[in-house]
ZALUM-630034 format. One record per residue (C-alpha): residue number from 0; residue in one letter; chain; x, y, z. Coordinates in nm, 4 decimals, padded with zeros to 6 digits. Example, Ala and Ser with C-alpha at 12.3 -4.5 7.8 and 13.67 -1.06 7.14 Angstrom:
(atom 0, 'A', 'A', (01.2300, -00.4500, 00.7800))
(atom 1, 'S', 'A', (01.3670, -00.1060, 00.7140))
//
This chain:
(atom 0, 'X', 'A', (00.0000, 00.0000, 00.0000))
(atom 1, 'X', 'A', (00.3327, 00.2338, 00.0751))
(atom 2, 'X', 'A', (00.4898, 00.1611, -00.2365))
(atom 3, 'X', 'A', (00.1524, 00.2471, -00.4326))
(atom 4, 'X', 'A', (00.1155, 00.6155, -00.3180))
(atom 5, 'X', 'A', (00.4876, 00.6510, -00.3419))
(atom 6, 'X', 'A', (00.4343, 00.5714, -00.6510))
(atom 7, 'X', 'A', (00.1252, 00.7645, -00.7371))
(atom 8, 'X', 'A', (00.3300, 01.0900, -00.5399))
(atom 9, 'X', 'A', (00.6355, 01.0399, -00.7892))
(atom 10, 'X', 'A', (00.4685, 00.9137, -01.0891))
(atom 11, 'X', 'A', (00.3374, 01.2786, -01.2005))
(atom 12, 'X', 'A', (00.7275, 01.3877, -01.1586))
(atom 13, 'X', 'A', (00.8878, 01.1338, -01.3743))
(atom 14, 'X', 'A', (00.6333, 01.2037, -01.6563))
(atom 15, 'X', 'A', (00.6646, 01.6193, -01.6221))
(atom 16, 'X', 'A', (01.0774, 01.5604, -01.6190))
(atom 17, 'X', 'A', (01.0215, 01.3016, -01.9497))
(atom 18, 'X', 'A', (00.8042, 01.5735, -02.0849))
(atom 19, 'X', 'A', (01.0751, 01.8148, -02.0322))
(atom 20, 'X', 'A', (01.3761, 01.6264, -02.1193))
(atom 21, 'X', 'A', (01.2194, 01.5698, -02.4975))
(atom 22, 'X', 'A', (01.2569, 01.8937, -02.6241))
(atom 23, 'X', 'A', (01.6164, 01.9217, -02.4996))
(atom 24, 'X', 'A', (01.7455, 01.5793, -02.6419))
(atom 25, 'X', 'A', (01.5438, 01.6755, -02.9658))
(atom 26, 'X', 'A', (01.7500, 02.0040, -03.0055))
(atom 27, 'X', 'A', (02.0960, 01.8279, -02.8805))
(atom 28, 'X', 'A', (01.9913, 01.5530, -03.1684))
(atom 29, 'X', 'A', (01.9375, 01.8161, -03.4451))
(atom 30, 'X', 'A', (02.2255, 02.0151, -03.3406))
(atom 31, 'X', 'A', (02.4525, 01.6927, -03.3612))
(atom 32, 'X', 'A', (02.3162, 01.5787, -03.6764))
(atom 33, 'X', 'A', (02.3713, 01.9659, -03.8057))
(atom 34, 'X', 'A', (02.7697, 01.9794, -03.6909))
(atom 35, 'X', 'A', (02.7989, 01.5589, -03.8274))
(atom 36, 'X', 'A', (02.6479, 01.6307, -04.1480))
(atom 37, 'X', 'A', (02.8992, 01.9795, -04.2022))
(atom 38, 'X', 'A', (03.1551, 01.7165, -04.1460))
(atom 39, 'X', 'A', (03.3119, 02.0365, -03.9117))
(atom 40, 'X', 'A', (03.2320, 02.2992, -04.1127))
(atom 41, 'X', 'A', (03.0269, 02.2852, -04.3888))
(atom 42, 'X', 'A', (03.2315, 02.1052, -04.6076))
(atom 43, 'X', 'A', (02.9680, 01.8553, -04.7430))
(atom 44, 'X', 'A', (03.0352, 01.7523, -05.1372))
(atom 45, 'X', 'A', (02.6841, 01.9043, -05.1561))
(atom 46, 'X', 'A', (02.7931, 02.2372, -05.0386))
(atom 47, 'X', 'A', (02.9509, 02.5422, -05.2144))
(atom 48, 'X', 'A', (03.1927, 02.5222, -04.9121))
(atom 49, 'X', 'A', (03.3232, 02.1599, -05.0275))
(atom 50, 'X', 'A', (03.6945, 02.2423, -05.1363))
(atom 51, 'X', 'A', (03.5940, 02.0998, -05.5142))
(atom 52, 'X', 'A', (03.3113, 02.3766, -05.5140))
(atom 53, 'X', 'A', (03.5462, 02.6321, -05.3774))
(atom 54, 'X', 'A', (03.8005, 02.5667, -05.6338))
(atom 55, 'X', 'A', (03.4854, 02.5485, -05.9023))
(atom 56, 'X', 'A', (03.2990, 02.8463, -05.8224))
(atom 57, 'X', 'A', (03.4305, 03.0676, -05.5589))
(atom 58, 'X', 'A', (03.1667, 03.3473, -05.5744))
(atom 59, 'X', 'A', (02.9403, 03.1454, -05.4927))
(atom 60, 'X', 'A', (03.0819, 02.9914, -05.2091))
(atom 61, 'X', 'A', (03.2066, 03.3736, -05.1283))
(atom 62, 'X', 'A', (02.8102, 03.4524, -05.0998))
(atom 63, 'X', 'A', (02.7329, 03.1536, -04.8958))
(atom 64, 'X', 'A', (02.9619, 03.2721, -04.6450))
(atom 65, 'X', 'A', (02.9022, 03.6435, -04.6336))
(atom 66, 'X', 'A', (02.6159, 03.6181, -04.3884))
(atom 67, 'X', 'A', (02.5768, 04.0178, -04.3341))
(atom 68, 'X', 'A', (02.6098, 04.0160, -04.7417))
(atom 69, 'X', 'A', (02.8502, 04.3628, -04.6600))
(atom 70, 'X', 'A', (03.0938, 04.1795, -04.9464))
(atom 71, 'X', 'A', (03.3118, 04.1645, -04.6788))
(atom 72, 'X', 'A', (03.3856, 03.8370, -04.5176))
(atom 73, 'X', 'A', (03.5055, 03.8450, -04.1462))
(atom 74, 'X', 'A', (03.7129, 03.5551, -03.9417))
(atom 75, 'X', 'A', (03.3330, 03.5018, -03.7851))
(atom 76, 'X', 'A', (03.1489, 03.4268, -04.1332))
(atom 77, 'X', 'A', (03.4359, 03.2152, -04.2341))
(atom 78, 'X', 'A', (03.4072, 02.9691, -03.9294))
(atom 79, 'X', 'A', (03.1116, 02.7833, -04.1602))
(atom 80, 'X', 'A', (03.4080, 02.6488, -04.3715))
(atom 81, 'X', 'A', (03.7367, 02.5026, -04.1943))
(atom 82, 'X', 'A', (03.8986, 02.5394, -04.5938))
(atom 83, 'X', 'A', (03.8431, 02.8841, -04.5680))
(atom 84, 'X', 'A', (03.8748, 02.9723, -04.1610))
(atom 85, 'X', 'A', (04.2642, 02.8286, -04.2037))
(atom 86, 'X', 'A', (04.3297, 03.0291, -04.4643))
(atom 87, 'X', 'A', (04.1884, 03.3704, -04.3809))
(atom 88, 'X', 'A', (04.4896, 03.5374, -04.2569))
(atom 89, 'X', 'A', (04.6591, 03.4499, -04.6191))
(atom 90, 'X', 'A', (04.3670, 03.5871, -04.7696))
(atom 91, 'X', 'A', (04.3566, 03.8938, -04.5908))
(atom 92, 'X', 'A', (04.6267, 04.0555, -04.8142))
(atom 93, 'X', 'A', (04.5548, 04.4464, -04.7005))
(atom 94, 'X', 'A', (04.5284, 04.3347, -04.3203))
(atom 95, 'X', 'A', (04.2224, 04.4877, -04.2962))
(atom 96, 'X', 'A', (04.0859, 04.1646, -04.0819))
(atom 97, 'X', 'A', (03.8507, 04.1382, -04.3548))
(atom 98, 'X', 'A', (03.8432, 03.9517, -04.7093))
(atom 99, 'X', 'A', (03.7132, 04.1215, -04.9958))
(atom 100, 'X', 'A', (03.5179, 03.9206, -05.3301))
(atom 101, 'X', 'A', (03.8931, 04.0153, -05.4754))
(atom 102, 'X', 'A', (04.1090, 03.8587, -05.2149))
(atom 103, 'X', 'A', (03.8746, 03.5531, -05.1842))
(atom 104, 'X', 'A', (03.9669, 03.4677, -05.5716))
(atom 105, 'X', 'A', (04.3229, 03.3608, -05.4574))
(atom 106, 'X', 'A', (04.1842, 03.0789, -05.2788))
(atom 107, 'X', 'A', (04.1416, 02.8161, -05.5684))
(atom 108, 'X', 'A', (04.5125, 02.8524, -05.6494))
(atom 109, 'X', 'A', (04.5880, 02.8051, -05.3066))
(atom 110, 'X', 'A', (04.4326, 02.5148, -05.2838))
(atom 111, 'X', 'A', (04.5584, 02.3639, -05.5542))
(atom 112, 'X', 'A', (04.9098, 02.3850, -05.4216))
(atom 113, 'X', 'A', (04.8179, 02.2416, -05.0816))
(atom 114, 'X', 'A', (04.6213, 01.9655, -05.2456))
(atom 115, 'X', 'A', (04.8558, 01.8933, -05.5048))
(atom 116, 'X', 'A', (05.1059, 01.7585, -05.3011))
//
């Protein structure tokens, strides 16, 4: 008889802390699947990011990445793409702490000489 109204005084609690749990594991879930899928950055073949789409069509991958679309890209906006993150202070060539449409156009041929080794 104890154990039943123990139960029926905790029952109510487990079910509100399930109820509240769902949400968060459903956003930890989506978020993981979001990070797994950019394989760390947004680098998916699928993805102007992909190093074979920045090498193929830079502007576009430029205008992925310039979130603020100032034509400007700052070290922020290029976290989505690891590629591009490593290689922003190269980029920068005025040391402005910003890369420019212009600047941006190097990276293919930078690429290619880290890849082709």
């Amino acid at each position: 008889m104890e154990e039943q109204a123990a139960l029926h005084r905790y029952l109510p609690r487990l079910f509100l802390g399930t109820a509240l749990m769902l949400p968060m594991l459903a956003f930890a879930g989506a978020l993981s699947a979001s990070l797994m899928g950019a394989s760390g950055s947004g680098d998916t073949m699928q993805s102007p990011l992909h190093v074979a789409n920045l090498q193929e069509n830079p502007r576009r991958a430029f205008e992925t990445l310039d979130a603020n679309r100032d034509g400007y890209l700052t070290g922020d906006e290029t976290a989505a793409s690891r590629t591009v993150h490593l290689h922003f202070g190269v980029l920068d060539t005025d040391r402005d702490r910003r890369v420019s449409i212009v600047e941006f156009h190097r990276l293919p041929g930078m690429l290619e000489d880290v890849y082709a080794e």
